[in-house]
Structure formats: structure tokens, C-alpha cells
C-alpha positions in Angstrom: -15.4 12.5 7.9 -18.1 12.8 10.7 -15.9 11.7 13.3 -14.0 14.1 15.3 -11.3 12.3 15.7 -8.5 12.7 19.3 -4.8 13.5 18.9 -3.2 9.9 19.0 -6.4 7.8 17.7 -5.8 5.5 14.9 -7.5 6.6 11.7 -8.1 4.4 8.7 -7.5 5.7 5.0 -8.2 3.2 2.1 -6.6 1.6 -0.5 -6.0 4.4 -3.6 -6.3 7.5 -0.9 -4.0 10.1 -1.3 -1.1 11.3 1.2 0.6 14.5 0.9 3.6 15.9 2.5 3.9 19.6 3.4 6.6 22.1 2.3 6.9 25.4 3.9 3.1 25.4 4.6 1.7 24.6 1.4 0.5 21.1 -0.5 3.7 20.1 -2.7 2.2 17.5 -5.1 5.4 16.8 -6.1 4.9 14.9 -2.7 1.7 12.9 -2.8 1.6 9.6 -2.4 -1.3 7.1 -3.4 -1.8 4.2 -0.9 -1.7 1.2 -3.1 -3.1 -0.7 -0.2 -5.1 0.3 3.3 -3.4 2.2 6.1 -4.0 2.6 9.7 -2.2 5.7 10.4 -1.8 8.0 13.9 -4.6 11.1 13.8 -2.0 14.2 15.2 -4.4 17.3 14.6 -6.5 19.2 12.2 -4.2 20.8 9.3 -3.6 24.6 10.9 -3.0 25.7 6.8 -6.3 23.8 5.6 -9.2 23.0 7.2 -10.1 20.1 4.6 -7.2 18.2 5.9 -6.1 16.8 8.9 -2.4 15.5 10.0 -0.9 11.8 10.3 2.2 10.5 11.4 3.2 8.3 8.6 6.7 7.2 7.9 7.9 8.6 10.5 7.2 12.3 10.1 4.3 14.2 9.8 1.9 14.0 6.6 -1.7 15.5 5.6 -4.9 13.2 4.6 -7.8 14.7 3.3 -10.6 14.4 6.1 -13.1 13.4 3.9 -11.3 10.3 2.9 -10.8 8.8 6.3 -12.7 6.9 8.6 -12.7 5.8 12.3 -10.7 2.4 13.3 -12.7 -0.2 13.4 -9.8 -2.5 15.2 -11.9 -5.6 16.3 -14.9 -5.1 15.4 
């Protein structure tokens, strides 16, 4: 990610990216998730517990991308 991305921006994450949930501060990969398909998800802020990641709403709650898989929305363009 070269994009410094504003609380509220859409982000893009592609198809086969990973999604985790967080559990009392740390990665549980007991909750990951791999997108089967692409998602335009809600940037919230950069992950306080790791700096690699950054935080999404998704499914209504709050989940952690990493920031290297994500890109900027490109919605109509």
C-alpha cells in the first residue's frame, strides 16, 4: 500500500485476500477469512497492535486487512 488512506475512504481488497478478526488484541487465525471474490470495504484506521495492518469495517464489525494487499478505490474510473 502506497496510499495513505482517510478514516471512512473505501478501500479495495482482491479476490483470495485474507481478512482477520481480532481477539483480545492479537491475530486469531482461527478467524481469517479468504475473500473468494473482491471487496470494497470501509478504511477505519491503522491497526494500533500492528503496523502491517490496517482496520475495515466488514460484516458489520471491525476486521484487520494486511496493508500491503489493498489498494485505493478506483469507483468510476
Amino acid at each position: 500500500m502506497s496510499h495513505q488512506f482517510n478514516q471512512g475512504e473505501f478501500i479495495y481488497l482482491p479476490s483470495d485476500g485474507f481478512i482477520y478478526k481480532l481477539a483480545e488484541g492479537r491475530f486469531d487465525l482461527s478467524h481469517r477469512r479468504r475473500t473468494r471474490e473482491p471487496k470494497y470495504l470501509m478504511f477505519i484506521r491503522d491497526n494500533l497492535s500492528n503496523s502491517s495492518y490496517c482496520d475495515v469495517f466488514f460484516e458489520g464489525s471491525v476486521w484487520s486487512v494486511r496493508k500491503d494487499d489493498i489498494y485505493a478505490y478506483e469507483g468510476g474510473k
